[in-house]
TIRO-943649 format. One record per atom (N, C-alpha, C, O): x, y, z. Coordinates in pm, whole numbers, padded with zeros to 5 digits, always signed. Atoms other than C-alpha are relative to their C-alpha. Example, Ala and Ser with C-alpha at 12.3 -4.5 7.8 and 13.67 -1.06 7.14 Angstrom:
<pts>
+00089-00119+00000;+01230-00450+00780;+00090+00120+00000;+00194+00118+00066;-00082-00119-00006;+01367-00106+00714;-00077+00109+00073;-00026+00220+00090;
</pts>
This chain:
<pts>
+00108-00087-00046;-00174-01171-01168;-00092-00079+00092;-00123-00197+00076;+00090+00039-00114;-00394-01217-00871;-00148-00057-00056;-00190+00003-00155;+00116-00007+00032;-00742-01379-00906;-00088+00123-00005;-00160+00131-00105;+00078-00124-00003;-00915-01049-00833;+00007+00077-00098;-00091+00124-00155;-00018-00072+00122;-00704-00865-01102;-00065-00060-00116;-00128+00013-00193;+00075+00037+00105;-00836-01096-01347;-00111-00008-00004;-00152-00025-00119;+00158-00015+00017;-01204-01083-01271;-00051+00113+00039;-00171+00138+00054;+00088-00150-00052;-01225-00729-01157;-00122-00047+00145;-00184-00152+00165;+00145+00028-00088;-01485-00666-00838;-00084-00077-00003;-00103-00152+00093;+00148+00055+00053;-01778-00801-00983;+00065-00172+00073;+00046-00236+00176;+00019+00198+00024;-01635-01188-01085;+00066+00009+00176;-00003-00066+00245;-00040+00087-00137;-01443-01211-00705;-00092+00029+00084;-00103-00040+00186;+00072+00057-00165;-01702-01119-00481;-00065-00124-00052;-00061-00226+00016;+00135+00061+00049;-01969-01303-00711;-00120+00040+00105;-00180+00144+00135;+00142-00007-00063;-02233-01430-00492;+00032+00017+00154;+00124-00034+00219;+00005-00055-00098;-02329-01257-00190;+00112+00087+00028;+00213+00064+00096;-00086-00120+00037;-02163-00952-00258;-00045+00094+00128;+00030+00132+00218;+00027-00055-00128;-02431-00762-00021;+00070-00070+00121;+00173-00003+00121;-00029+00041-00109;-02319-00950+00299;+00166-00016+00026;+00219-00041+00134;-00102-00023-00023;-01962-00915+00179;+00029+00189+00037;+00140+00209+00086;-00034-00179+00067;-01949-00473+00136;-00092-00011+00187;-00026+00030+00283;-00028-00023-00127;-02150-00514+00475;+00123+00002+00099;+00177+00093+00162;-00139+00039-00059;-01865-00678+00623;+00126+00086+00044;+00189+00107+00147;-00082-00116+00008;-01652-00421+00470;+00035+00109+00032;+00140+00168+00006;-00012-00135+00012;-01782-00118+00605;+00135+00039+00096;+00189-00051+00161;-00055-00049-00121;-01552+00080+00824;-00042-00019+00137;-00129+00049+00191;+00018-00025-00088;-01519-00048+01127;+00041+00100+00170;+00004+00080+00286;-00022-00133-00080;-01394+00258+01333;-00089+00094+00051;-00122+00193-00013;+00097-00106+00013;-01638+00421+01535;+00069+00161-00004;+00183+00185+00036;-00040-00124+00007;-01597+00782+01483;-00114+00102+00088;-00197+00049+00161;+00068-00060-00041;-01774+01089+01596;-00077+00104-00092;+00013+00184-00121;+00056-00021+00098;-02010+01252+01351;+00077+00078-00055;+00154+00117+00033;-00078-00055+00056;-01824+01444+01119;+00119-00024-00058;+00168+00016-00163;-00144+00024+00022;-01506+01288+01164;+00061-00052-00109;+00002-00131-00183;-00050-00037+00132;-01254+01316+00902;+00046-00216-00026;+00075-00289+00069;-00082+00148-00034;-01133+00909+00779;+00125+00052+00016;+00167+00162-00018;-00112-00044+00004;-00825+00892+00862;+00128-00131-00098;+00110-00251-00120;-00081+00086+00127;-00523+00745+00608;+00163-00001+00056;+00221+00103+00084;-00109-00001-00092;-00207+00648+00764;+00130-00057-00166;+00126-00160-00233;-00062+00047+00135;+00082+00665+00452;+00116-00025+00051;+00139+00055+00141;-00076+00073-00042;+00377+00474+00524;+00127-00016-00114;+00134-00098-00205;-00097+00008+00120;+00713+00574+00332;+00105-00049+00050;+00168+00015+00135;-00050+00093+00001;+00920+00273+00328;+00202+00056-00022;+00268+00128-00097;-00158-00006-00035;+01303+00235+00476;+00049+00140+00088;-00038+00166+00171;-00041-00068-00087;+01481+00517+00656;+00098+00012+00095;+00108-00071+00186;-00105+00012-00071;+01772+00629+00811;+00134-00117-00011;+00213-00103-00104;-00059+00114+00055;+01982+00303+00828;-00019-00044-00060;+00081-00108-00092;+00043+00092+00099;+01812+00135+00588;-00037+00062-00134;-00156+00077-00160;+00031-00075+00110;+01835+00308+00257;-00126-00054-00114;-00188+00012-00197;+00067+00080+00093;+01636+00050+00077;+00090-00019-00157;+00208-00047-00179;-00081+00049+00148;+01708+00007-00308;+00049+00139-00039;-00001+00249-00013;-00075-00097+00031;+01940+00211-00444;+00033+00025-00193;+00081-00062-00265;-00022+00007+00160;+01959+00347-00835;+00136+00006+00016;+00201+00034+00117;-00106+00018+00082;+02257+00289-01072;+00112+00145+00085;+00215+00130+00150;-00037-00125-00011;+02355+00652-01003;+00013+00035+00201;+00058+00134+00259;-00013-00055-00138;+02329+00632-00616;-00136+00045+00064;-00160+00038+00185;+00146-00029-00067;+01976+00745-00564;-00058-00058+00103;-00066-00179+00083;+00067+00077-00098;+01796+00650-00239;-00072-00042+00005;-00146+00056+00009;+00133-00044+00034;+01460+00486-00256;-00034+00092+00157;-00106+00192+00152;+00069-00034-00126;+01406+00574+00130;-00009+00221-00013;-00079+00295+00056;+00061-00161-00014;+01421+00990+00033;-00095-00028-00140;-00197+00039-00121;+00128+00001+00013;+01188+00900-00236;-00146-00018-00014;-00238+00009-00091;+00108+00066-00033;+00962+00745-00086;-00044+00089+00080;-00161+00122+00060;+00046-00153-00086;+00949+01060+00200;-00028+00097-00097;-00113+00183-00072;+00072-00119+00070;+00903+01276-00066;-00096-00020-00033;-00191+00003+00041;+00151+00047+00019;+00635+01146-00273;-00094-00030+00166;-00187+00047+00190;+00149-00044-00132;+00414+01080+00100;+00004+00140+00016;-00105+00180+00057;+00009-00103-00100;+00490+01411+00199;-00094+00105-00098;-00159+00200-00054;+00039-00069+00092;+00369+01533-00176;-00154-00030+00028;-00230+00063+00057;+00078+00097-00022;+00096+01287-00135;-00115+00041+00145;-00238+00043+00157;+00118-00041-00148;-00034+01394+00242;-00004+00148-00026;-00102+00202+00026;+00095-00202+00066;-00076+01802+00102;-00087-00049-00098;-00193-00014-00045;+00082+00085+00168;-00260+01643-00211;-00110-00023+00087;-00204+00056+00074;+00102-00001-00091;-00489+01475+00106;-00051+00071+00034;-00173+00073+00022;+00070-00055-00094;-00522+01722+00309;-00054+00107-00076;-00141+00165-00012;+00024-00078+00042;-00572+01972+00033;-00161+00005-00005;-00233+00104-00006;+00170-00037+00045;-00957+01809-00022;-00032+00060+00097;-00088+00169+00086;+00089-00047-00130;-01054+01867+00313;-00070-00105+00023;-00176-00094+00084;+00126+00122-00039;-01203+01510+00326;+00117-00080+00094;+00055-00124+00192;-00103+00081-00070;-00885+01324+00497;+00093+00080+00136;+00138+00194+00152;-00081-00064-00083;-00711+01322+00811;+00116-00064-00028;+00101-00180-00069;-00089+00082+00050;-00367+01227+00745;+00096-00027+00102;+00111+00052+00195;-00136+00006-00113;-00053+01066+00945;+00065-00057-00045;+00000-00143-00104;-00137+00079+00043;+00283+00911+00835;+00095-00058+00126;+00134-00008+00232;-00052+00037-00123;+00447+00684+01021;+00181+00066-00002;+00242+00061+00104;-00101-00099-00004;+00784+00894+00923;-00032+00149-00043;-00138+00172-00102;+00019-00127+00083;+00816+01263+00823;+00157+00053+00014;+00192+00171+00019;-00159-00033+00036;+01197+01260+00804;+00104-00142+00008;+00059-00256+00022;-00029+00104+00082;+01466+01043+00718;+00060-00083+00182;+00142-00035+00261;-00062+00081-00154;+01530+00783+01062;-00123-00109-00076;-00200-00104-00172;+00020+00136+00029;+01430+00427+01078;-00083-00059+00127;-00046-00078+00243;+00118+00044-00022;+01080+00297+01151;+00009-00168+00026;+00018-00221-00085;+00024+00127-00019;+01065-00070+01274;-00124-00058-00104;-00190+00033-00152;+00115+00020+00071;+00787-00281+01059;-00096-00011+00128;-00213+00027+00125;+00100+00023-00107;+00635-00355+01373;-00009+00121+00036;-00110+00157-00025;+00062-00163-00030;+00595+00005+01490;-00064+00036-00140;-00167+00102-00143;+00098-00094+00118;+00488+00096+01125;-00146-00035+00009;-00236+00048-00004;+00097+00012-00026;+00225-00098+01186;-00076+00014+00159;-00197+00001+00177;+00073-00033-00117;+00170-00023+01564;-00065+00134-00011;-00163+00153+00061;-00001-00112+00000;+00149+00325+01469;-00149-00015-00093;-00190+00100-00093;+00074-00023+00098;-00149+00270+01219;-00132-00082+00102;-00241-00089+00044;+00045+00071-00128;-00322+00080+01539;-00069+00107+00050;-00191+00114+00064;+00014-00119-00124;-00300+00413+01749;-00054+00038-00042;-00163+00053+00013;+00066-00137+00057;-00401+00647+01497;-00176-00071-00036;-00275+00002-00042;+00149+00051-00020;-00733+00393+01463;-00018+00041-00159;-00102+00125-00189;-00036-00062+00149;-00630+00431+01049;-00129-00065-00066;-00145-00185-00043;+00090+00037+00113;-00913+00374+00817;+00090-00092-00157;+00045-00187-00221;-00096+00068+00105;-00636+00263+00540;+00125+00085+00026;+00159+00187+00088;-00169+00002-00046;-00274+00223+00508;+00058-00008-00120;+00005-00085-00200;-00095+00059+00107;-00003+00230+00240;+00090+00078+00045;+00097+00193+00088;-00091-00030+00023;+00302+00183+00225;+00049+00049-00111;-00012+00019-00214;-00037-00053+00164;+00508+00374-00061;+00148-00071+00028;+00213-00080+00132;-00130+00076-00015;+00820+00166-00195;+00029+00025-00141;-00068+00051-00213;-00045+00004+00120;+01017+00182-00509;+00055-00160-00046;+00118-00236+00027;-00092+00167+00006;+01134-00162-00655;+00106-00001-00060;+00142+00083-00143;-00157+00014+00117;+01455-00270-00799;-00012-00139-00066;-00097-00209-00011;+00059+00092+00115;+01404-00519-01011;+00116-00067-00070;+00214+00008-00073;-00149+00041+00032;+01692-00780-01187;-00010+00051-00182;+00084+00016-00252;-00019-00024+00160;+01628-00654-01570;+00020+00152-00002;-00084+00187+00052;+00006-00152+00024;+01697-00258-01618;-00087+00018-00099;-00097+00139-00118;+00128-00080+00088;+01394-00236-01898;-00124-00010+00040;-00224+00039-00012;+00098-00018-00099;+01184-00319-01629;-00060+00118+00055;+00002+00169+00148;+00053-00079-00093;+00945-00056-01523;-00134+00006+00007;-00210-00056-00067;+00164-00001+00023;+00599+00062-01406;+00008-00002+00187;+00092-00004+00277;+00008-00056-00144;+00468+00116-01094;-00078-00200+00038;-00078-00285-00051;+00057+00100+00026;+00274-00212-00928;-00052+00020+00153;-00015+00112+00225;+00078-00023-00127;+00052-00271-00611;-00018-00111+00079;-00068-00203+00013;+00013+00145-00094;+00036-00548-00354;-00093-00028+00108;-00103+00051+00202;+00074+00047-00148;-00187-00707-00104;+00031-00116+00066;+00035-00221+00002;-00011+00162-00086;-00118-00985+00189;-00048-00125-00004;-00167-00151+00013;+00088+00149+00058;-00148-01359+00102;+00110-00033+00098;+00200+00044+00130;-00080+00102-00099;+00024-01624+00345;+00079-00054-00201;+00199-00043-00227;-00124+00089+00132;+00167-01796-00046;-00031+00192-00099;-00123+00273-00115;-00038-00134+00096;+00308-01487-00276;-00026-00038-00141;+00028-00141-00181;+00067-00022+00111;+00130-01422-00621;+00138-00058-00085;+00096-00107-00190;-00085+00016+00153;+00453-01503-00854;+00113-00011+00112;+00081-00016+00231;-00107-00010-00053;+00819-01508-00733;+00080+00142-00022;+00182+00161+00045;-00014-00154-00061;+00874-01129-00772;-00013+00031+00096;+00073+00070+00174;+00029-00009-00150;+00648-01106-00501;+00072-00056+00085;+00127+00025+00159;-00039+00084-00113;+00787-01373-00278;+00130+00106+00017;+00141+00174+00119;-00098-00013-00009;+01095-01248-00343;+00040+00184+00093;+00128+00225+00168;-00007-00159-00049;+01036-00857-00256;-00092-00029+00125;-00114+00073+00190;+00087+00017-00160;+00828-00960+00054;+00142-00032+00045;+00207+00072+00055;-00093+00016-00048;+01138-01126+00179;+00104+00063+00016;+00171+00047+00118;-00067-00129-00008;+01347-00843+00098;-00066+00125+00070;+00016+00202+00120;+00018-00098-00101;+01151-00590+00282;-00032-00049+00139;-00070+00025+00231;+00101+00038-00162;+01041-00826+00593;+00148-00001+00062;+00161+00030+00181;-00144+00039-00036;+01411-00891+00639;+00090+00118+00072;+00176+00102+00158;-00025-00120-00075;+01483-00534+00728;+00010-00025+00133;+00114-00006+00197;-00026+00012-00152;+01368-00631+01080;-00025-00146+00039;-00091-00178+00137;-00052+00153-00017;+01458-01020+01047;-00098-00083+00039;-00092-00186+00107;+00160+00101-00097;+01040-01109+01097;-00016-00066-00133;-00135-00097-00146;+00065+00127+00047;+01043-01342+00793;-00064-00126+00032;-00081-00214-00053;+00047+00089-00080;+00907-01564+00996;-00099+00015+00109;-00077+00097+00199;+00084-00040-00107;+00603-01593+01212;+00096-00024+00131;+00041+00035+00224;-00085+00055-00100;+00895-01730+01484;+00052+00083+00032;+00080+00076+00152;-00117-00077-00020;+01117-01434+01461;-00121+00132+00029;-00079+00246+00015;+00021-00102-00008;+00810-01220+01543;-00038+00014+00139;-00028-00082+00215;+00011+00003-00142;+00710-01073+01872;-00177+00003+00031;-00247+00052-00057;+00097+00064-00036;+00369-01189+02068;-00092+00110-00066;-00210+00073-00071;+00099-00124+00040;+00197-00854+01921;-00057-00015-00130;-00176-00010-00162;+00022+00022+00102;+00252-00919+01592;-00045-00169-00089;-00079-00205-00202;+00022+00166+00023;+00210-01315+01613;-00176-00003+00019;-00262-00078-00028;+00165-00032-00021;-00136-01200+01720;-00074+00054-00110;-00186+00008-00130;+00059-00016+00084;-00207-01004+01421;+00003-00099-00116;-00085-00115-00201;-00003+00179+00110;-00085-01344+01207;-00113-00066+00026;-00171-00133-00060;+00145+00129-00069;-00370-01530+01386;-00062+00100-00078;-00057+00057-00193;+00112-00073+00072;-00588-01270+01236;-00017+00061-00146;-00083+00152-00196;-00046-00018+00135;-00458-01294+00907;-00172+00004-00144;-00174+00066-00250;+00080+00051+00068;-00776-01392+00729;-00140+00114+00015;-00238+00102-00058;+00103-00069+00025;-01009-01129+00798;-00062+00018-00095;+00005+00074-00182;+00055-00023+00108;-01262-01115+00557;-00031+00143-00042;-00027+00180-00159;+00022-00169+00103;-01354-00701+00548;+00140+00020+00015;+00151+00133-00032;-00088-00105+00048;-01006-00612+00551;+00057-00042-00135;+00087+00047-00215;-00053+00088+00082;-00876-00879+00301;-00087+00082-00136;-00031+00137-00231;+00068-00114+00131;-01188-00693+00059;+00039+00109+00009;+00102+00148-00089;-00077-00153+00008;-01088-00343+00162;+00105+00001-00099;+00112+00047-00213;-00167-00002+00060;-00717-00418+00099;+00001-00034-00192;+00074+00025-00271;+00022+00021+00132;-00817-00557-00251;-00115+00103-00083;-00119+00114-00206;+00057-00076+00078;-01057-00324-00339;+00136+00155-00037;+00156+00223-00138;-00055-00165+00056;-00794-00006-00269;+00067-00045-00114;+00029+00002-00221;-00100+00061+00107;-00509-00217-00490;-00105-00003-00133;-00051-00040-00237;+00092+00011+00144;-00803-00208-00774;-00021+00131-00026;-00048+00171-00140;+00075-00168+00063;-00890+00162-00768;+00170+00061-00011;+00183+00134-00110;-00140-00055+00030;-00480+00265-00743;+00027-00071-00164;+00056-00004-00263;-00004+00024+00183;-00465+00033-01086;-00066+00074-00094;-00007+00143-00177;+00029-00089+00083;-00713+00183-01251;-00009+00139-00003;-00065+00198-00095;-00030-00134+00000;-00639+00511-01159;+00135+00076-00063;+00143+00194-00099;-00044+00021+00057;-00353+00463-01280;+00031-00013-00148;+00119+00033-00221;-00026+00072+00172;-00393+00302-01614;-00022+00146-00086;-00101+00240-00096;-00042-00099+00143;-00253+00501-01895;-00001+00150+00026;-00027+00243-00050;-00051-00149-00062;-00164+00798-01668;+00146-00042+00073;+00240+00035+00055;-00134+00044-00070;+00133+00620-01461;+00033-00111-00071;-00061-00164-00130;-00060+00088+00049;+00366+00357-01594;-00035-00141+00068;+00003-00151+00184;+00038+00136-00096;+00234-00018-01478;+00094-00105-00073;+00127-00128-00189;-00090+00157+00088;+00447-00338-01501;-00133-00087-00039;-00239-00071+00022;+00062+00108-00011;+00263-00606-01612;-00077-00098+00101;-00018-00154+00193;+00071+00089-00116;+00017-00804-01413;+00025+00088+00140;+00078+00031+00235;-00050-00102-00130;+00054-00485-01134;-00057-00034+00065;-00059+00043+00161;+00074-00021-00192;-00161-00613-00858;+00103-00124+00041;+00129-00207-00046;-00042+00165-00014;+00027-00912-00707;-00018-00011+00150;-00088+00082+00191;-00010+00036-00082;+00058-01042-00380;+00070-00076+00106;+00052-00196+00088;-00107+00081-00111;+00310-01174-00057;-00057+00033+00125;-00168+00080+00151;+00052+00063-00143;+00313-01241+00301;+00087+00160+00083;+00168+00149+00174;-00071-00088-00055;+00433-00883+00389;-00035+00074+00158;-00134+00141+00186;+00016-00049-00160;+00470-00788+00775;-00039+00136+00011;-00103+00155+00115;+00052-00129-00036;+00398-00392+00731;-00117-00039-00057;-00149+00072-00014;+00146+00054+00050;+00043-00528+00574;-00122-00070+00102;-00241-00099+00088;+00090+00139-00087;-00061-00747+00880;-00088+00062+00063;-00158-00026+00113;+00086-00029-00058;-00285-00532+01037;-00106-00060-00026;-00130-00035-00144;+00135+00024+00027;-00616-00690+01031;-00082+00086+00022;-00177+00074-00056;+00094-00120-00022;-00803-00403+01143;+00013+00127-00114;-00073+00215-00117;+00042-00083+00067;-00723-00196+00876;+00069-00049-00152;+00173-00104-00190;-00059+00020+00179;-00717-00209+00485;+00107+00034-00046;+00122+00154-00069;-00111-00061+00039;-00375-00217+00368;+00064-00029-00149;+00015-00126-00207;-00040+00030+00107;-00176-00209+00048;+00171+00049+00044;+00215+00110+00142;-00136-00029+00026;+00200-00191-00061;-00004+00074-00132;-00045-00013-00208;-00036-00028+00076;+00253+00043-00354;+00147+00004-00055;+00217+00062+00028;-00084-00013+00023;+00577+00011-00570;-00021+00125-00089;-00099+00108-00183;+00021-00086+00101;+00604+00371-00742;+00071-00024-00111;-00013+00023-00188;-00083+00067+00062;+00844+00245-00986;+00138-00006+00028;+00197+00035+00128;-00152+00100+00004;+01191+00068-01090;+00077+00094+00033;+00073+00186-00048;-00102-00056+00010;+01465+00240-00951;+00150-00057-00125;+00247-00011-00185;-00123+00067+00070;+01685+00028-01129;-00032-00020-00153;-00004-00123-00215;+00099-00021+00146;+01474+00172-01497;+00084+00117+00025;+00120+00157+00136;-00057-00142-00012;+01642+00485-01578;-00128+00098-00009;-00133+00197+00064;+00077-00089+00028;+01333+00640-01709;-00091+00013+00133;-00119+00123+00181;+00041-00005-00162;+01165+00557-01369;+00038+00073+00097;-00034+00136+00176;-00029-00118-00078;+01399+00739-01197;-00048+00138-00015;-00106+00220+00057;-00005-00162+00021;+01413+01032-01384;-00153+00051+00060;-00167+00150+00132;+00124-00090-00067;+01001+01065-01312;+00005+00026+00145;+00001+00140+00190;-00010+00030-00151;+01025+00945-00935;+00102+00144+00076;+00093+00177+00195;-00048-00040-00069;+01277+01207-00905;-00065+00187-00034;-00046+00305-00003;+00083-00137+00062;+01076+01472-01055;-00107+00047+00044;-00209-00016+00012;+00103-00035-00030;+00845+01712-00872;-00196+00018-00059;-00309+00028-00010;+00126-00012+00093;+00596+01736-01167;-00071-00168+00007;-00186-00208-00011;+00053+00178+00064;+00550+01348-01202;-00043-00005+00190;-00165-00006+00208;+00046-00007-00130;+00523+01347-00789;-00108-00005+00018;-00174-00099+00062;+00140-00114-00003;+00237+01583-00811;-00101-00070-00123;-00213-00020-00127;+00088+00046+00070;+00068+01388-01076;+00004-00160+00046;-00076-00239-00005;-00010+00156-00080;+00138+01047-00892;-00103-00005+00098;-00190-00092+00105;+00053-00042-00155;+00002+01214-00537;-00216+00003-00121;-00330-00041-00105;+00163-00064+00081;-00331+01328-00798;-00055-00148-00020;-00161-00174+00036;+00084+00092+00000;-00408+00989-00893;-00021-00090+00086;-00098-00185+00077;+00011+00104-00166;-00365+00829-00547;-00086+00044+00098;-00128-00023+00192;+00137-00003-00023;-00629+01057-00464;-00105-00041-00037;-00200-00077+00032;+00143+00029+00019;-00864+00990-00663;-00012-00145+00016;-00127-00178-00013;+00017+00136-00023;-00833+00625-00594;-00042-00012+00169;-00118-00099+00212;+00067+00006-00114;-00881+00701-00237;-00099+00055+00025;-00156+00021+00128;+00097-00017-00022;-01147+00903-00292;-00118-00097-00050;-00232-00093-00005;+00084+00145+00070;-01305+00578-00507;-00030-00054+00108;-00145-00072+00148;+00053+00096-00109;-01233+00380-00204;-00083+00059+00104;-00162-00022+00151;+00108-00069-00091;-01430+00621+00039;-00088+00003-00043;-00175-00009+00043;+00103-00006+00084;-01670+00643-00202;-00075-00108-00013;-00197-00097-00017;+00054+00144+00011;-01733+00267-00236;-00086-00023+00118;-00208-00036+00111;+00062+00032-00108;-01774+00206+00155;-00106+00070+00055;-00195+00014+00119;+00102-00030-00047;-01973+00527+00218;-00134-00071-00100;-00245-00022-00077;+00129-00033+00115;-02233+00438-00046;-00027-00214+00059;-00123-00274+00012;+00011+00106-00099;-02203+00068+00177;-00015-00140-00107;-00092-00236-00094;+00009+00111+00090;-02090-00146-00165;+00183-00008-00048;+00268+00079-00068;-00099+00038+00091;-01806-00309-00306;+00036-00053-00169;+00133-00058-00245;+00026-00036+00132;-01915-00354-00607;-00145+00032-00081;-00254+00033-00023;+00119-00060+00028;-02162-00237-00844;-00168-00066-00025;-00261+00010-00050;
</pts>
């Protein structure tokens, strides 16, 4: 588990908390009214099926489903504008997933991913944020498995666009953003969705690098859990997945308008 997971808000900002939640606010100017906007990002596509259950299951259709459950759920408050960097099944570059979250000028980002995991009694859902060294060797290991898709494990193998957002790895408001959403999806979570153990963690993942905007990786759970599937593949569990991934984004809107990160 991440330092943050173990001290909650409070113990990681500590001191000078105000001058961090400044930091934090949104920086997107907008035009009065304007809706934030949330750019959801469902992982693999087309060629790239991603992990695959026992039975054949894809994660890459359900990962399009859940966003697609997920952006009606948004748009239903009337507080979000929403965009996906897919809305059918073809194959998204990581570097366009994240160019695309650039354009749209995204207030926050997640990706949705399922994990596969080497034990089958493994399950639970779990949440990630960008570190240059990866929280445990799960992480490392599933960063390297999704960066590998488009062969940018490496700052070397990436192109001058994205070597640019590496230099800007360290931002301090997005680095809090990104850790505050991964805290309100946990506890929004807890003891309504299935969590692995120690669920926040952290790797060096290339759809994450934006510095300009707060991002996370969600794993909805184990494909390679039977009971995981069965929810993941189930409209009811969807629809109660999409419910608490609102209210965690409405937490995080909630945090920055009110111009604090913690209490």
């Amino acid at each position: 588990m991440c330092g943050f997971c173990r001290s909650g808000r409070r113990g990681f900002l500590g001191a000078g908390v105000a001058l961090a939640a400044t930091l934090a606010m949104p920086a997107r100017a907008r035009a009065a009214g304007a809706l934030p906007v949330v750019m959801l990002d469902p992982g693999h596509g087309g060629h790239d099926p991603g992990a695959s259950a026992p039975d054949g299951v894809k994660e890459k259709h359900i990962t399009l489903a859940c966003a697609q459950t997920l952006r009606r759920a948004l748009e239903g408050t009337g507080r979000y504008q929403v965009e996906m960097t897919r809305t059918r099944d073809v194959y998204v570059t990581l570097e366009d997933r994240v160019a695309k979250a650039v354009a749209a000028k995204a207030d926050l980002f997640l990706a949705m991913h399922c994990d596969h995991l080497p034990e089958a009694d493994m399950r639970g859902a779990s949440v990630f944020t960008l570190s240059n060294n990866a929280s445990d060797g799960l992480a490392a290991a599933l960063a390297q498995t999704e960066n590998g898709a488009d062969g940018v494990n490496t700052p070397a193998g990436m192109s001058p666009a994205v070597a640019s957002i590496m230099a800007s790895l360290e931002t301090r408001a997005t680095r809090i953003g990104s850790a505050t959403l991964a805290q309100d999806i946990e506890a929004s979570f807890h003891g309504v969705i299935p969590l692995l153990p120690d669920p926040h963690r952290s790797a060096n993942f290339a759809v994450l690098r934006d510095p300009s905007t707060p991002s996370t990786l969600l794993e909805m759970g184990c494909l390679t859990n039977r009971l995981d599937e069965t929810l993941l593949r189930s409209a009811k569990h969807r629809d109660l997945l999409a419910a608490r991934l609102v209210t965690a984004i409405d937490l995080y809107f909630a945090d920055y308008a009110a111009g604090r990160m913690a209490g």
